[in-house]
C-alpha positions as CSV (number, residue, x, y, z in Angstrom):
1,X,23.6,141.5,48.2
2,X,27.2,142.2,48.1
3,X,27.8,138.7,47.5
4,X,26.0,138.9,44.1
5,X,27.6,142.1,43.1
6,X,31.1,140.5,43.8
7,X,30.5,137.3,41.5
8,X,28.8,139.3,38.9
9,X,32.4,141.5,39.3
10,X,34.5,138.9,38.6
11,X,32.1,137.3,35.9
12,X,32.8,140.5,33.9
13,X,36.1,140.5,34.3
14,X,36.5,137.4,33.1
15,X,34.7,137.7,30.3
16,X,36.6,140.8,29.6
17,X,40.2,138.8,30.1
18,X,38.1,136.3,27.9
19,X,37.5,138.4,24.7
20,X,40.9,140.2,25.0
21,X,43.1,137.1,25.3
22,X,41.1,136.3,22.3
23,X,42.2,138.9,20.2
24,X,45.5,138.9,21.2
25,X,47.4,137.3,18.1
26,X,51.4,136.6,17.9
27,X,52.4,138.2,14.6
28,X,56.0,137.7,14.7
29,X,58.4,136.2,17.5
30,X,59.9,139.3,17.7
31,X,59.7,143.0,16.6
32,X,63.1,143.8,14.2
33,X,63.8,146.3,11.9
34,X,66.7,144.8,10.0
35,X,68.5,141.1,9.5
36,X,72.1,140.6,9.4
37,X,72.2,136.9,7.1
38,X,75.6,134.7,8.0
39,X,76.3,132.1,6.1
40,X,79.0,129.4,5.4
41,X,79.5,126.0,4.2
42,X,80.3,123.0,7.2
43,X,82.9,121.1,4.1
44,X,85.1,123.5,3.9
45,X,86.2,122.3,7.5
46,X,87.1,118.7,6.9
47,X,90.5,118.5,6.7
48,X,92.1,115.1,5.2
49,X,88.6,113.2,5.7
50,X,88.4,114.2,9.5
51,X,86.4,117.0,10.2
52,X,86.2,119.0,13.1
53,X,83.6,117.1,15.5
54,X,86.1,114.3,15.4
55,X,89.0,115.8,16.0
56,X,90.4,114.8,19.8
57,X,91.7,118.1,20.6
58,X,89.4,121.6,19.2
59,X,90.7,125.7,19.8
60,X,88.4,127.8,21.1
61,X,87.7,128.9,17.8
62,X,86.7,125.1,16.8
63,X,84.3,125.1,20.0
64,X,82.8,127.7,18.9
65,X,81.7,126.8,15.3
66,X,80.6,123.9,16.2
67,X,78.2,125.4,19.0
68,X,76.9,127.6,15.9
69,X,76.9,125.0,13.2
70,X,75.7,121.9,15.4
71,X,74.3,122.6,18.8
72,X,70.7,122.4,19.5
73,X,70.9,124.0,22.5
74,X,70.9,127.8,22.8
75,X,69.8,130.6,24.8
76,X,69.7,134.4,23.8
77,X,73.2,134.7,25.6
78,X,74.6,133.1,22.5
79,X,74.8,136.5,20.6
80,X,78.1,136.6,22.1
81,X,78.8,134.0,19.1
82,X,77.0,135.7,16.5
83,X,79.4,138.5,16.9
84,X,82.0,136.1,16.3
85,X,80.5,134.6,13.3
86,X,82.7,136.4,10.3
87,X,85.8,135.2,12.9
88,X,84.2,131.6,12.4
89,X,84.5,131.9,8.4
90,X,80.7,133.1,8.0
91,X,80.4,135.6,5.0
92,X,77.8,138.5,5.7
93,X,75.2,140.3,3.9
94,X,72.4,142.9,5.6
95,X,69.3,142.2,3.4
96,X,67.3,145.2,1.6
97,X,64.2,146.1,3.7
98,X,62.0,144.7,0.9
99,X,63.8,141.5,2.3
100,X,63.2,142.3,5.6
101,X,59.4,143.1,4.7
102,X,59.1,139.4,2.8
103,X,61.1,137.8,7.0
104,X,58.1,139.2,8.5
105,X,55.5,137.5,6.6
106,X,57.4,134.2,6.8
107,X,58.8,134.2,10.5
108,X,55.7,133.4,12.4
109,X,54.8,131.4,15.2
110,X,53.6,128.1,13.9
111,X,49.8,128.3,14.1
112,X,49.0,124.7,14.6
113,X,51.5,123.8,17.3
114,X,52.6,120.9,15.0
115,X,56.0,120.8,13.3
116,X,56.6,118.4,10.2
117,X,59.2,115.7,11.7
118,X,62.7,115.4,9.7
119,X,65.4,112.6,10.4
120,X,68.8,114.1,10.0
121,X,70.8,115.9,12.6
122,X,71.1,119.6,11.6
123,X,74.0,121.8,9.8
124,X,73.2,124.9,10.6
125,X,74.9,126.6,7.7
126,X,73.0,129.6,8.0
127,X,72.1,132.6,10.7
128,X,70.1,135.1,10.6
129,X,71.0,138.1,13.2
130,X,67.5,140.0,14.0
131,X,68.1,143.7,15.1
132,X,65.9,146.6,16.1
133,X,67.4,150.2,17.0
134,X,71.1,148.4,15.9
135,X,70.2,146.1,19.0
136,X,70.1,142.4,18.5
137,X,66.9,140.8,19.4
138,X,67.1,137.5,18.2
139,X,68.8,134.8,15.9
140,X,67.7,132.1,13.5
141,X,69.8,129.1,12.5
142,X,69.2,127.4,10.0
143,X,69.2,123.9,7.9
144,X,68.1,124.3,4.6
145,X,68.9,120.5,3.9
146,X,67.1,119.4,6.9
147,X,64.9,122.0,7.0
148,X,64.7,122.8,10.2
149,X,65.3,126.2,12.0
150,X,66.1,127.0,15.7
151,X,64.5,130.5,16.1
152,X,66.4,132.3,20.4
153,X,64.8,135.6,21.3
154,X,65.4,137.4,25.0
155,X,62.8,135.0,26.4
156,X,62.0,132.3,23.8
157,X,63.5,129.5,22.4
158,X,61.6,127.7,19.6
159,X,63.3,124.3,17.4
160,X,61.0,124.2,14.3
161,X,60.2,122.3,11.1
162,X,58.4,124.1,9.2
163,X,56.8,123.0,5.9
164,X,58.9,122.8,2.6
165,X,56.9,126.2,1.1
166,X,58.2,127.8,4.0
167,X,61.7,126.9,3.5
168,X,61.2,127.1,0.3
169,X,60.7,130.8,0.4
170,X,63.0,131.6,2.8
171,X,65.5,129.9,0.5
172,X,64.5,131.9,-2.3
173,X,64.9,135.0,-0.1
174,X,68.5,134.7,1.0
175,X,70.0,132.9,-2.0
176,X,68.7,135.0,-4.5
């Protein structure tokens, strides 16, 4: 009957959806083809024992470093910042593509869905800038004493703590 032919229809397709979704494995949170690395150090802002976050009255430029360095909120709308970043005292380096190459292997999605817990409140001293086709795609900032990383794309937003290898060779990466 008709009826059969309809449900043994949608069976396959299924089982087709099934097996493809299946297959379908997140390599990277985004495709880039080079990485801009910022990077600064939050002490140099204390001034006379107060630093910045305490101080009653903050510049624009203030606001803004402390939205890079501090905030754990973002969206993708914050590369307007991370083209302010050498404004904010960051110091820049684009990283070899062998560099790049060694990102890719490290920058993945957390397989497990679980994230080692850490108890400090993030600096994040460091940012990576992901481009592709001189087009930013997404950012990274990063803790290294915390070790904890908030990873913004065009639609994703992931806060992660990763495990110390990880960091580990990410730090070994961009200090090196």
């Amino acid at each position: 009957t008709s009826f059969d032919s309809m449900n043994s229809l949608i069976l396959l397709a299924l089982t087709l959806f099934a097996s493809t979704g299946s297959t379908i494995k997140v390599s990277s949170y985004f495709k880039f083809d080079e990485v801009e690395h910022f990077q600064t150090d939050y002490k140099k802002y204390e001034q006379e024992g107060e630093s910045i976050y305490f101080k009653s009255a903050k510049n624009q430029q203030e606001e803004y470093l402390l939205n890079v360095l501090l905030s754990q909120k973002a969206s993708f709308e914050d590369t307007v910042l991370m083209a302010k970043l050498e404004e904010l005292g960051f110091t820049k380096s684009t990283l070899s593509s062998d560099k790049v190459d060694q990102l890719k292997k490290i920058l993945k999605p957390n397989k497990s869905g679980i994230d080692e817990v850490t108890f400090c409140e993030p600096i994040y001293n460091d940012v990576l800038v992901f481009k592709s086709k001189n087009k930013i795609v997404g950012f990274a900032k990063i803790c290294f004493g915390c070790e904890q990383m908030m990873i913004i794309g065009h639609n994703m937003i992931e806060s992660t703590s990763s495990p110390t290898e990880k960091f580990s060779r990410l730090k070994d990466i961009l200090k090196q």
